[in-house]
N, C-alpha and C positions, 0 to 999 in steps of 0.2 A: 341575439346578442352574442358576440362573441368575448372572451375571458381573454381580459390584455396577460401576457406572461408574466409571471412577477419577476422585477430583476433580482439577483442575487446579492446578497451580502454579508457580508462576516464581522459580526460585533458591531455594526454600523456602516462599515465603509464598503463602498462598493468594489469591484474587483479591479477598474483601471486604476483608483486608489492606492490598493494595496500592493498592484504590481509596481510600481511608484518607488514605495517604501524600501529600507536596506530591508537585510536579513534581521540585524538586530533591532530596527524601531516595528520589524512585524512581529519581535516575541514578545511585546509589549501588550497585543491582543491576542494571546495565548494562555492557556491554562496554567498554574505551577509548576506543575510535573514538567510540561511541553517546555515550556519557557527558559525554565533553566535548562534542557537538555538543549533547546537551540543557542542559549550565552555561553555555554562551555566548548562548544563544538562548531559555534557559526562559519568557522575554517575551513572544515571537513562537509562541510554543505557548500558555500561558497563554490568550490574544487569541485564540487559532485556535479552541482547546478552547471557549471563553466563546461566539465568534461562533456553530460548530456547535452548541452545546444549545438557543442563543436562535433559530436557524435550524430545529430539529429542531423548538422548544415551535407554533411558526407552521405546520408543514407543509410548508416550501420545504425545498428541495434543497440539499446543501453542495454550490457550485462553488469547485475552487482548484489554483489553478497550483504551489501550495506543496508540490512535490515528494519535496523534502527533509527535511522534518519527520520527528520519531519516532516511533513512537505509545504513548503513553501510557495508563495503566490508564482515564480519563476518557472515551478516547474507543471503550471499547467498546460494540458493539452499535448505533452509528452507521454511515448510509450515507452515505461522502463521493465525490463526485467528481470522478476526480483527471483532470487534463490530460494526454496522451501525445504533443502535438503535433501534432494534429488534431481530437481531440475529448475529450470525458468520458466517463472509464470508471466505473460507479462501481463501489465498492470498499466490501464489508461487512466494517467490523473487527469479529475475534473476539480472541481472548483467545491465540491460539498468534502473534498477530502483533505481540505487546510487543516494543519495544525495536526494530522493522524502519522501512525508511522507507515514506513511501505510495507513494515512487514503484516499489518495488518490486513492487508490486500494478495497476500499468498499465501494461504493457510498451509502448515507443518504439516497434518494429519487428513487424512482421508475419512471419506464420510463411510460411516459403517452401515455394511449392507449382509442383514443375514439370509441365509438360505435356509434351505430346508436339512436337521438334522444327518448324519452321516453313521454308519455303520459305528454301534459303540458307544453313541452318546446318552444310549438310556441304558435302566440296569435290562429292559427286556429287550433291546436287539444286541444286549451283549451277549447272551446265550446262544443266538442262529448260529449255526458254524456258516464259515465264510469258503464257496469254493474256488 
């Protein structure tokens, strides 16, 4: 037997659905937090969503600092590049990423990796003199 795929959905609705909907009847199935950051701001997403499709039809790269944004049913299947405070990461939205920010998908910090102690770091290799 083989395992039919499950289709996706968000709060009930399926994703042709959802792409369907405005920006503001989608913050409707969003969190508190979410919700009110996309009613205050559905502007500056609008503008964001608009600049990536016309950015995507060209070939060029989304670059943006705009960390905070939500992601919206529009911008899936888009690759944008998000700022981490060094450089761009980019960041392919799918469909399990509605409703999160972009910047949660380009982490600020580096994963720590330690090595092996260094000349100094104990009180007993602080005595070898060093030539």
């Amino acid at each position: 037997m083989v395992a039919e795929k499950k289709e996706f959905t968000y709060r009930g609705k399926t994703l042709e659905e959802l792409k369907q909907l405005d920006i503001r009847e989608f913050s409707k199935y969003l969190k508190a937090r979410e919700r009110r950051s996309v009613l205050r701001n559905f502007d500056v997403i609008e503008r964001f969503v608009k600049r990536c499709k016309k950015n995507e039809e060209k070939g060029k790269s989304i670059r943006t600092h705009l960390r905070d944004i939500i992601i919206v049913p529009e911008m899936i299947g888009l690759t944008i590049h998000v700022y981490n405070g060094k450089e761009f990461v980019p960041v392919k939205i799918t469909a399990e990423m509605l409703g999160h920010r972009l910047g949660e998908f380009s982490t600020t910090r580096k994963q720590i990796k330690h090595g092996a102690p260094g000349v100094g770091a104990t009180r007993s290799s602080a005595a070898l003199s060093v030539k």
